[in-house]
C-alpha positions in Angstrom: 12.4 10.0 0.3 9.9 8.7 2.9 11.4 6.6 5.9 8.0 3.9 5.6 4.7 4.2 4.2 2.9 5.9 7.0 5.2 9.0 7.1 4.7 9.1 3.0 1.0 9.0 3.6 0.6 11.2 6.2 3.2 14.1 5.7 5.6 13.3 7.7 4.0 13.2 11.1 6.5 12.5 14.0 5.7 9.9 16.6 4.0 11.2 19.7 6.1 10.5 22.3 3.8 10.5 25.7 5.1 11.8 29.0 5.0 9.2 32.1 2.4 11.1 33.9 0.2 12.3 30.8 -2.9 11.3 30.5 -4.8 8.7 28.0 -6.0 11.3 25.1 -4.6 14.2 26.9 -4.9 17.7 24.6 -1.8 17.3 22.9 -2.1 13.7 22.4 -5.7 14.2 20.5 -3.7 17.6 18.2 -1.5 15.4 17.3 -4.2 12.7 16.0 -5.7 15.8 14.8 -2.3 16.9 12.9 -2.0 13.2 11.4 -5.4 13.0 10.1 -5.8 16.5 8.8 -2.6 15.4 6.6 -4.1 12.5 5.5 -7.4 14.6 4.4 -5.4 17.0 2.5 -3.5 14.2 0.7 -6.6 12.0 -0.1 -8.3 15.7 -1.7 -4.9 16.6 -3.4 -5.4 13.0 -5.3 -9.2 13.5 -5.8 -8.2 17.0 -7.8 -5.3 15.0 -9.7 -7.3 12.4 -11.2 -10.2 14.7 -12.0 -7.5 16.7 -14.2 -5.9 14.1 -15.5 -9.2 12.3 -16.9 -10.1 15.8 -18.3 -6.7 16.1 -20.0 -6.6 12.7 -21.1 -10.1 11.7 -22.1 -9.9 11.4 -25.9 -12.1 9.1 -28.2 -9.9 7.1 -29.7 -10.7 5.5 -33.1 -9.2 2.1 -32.5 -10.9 -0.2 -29.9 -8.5 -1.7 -28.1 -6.9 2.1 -27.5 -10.4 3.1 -26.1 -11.0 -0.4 -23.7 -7.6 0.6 -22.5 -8.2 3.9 -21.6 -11.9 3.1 -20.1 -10.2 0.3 -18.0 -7.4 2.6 -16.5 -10.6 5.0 -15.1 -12.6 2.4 -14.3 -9.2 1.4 -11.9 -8.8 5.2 -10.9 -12.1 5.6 -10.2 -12.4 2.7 -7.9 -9.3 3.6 -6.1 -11.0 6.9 -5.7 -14.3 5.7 -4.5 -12.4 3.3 -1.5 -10.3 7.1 -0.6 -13.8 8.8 -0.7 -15.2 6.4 1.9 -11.9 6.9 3.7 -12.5 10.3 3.8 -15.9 10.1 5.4 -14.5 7.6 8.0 -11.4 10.8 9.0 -14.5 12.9 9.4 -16.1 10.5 11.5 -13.0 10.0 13.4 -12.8 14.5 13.8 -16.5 13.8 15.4 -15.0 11.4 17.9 -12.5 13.6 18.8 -14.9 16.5 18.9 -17.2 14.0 21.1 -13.9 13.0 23.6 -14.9 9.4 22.5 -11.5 8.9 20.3 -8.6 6.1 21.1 -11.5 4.2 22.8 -13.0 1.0 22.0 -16.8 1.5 20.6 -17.0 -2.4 22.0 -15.8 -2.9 25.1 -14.7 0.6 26.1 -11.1 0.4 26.7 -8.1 2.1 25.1 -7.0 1.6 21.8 -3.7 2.3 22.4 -1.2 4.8 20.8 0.3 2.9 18.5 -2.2 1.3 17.3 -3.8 4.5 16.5 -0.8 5.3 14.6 -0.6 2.8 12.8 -4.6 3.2 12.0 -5.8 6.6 13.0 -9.2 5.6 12.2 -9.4 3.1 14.3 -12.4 2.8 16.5 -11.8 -0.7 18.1 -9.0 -2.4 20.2 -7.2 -5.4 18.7 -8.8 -8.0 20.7 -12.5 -6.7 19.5 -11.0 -6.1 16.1 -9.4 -9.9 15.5 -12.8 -11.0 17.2 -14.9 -9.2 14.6 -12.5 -10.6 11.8 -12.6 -14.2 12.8 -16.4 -13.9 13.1 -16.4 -12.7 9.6 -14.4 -15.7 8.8 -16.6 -18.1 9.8 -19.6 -16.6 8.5 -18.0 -16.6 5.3 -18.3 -12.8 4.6 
């Protein structure tokens, strides 16, 4: 069974555990980001081929109404859950562009480093917590 959500998400990915003298986004450091997130991928594309089989199997037109709202409601949920994974897909490949790009585990704001953990925690991330809680209480107060 899976110690916390993260390691049943992302394959059991260990840690990183930096060095004193390593570098911010040393090699290793970004293969291992590259480890996590390539898990990730594969489990978010194993998904996408189980519900695509299991709408196939279980599509049926059922004569009675309510049977037939209940199945169109359950994918209509799959499918939305789907769509948000899709998007989450594009944003890993955007994140393997940032890596490719040496721009990864810094701040598109203001340009300093994410920090490990954070990363971790949220491999996709592409700002720092400060310029991320900034950009949330904007939102706030804008009402969006």
């Amino acid at each position: 069974m899976a110690k916390n959500k993260k390691e049943s998400l992302l394959g059991f990915v260990a840690p990183y555990k930096e060095t004193k003298s390593e570098e911010y986004m040393s090699e290793t450091m970004r293969a291992h980001f590259v480890e996590i997130l390539n898990h990730w991928k594969k489990n978010l594309m194993e998904e996408v081929d189980r519900t695509v089989n299991h709408m196939k199997e279980e599509a049926a037109n059922f004569a009675d109404p309510a049977d037939r709202a209940t199945q169109e409601e359950e994918f209509s949920l799959e499918l939305r859950t789907r769509d948000r994974e899709r998007k989450l897909i594009k944003k890993i490949d955007k994140t393997f562009e940032a890596i490719d790009n040496d721009d990864y585990g810094f701040c598109e704001t203001c340009g300093i480093e994410i920090g490990l953990r954070r990363l971790e925690a949220r491999p996709t991330a592409t700002q720092c917590v400060d310029c991320k809680t900034l950009d949330e209480l904007r939102e706030k107060q804008t009402g969006g």
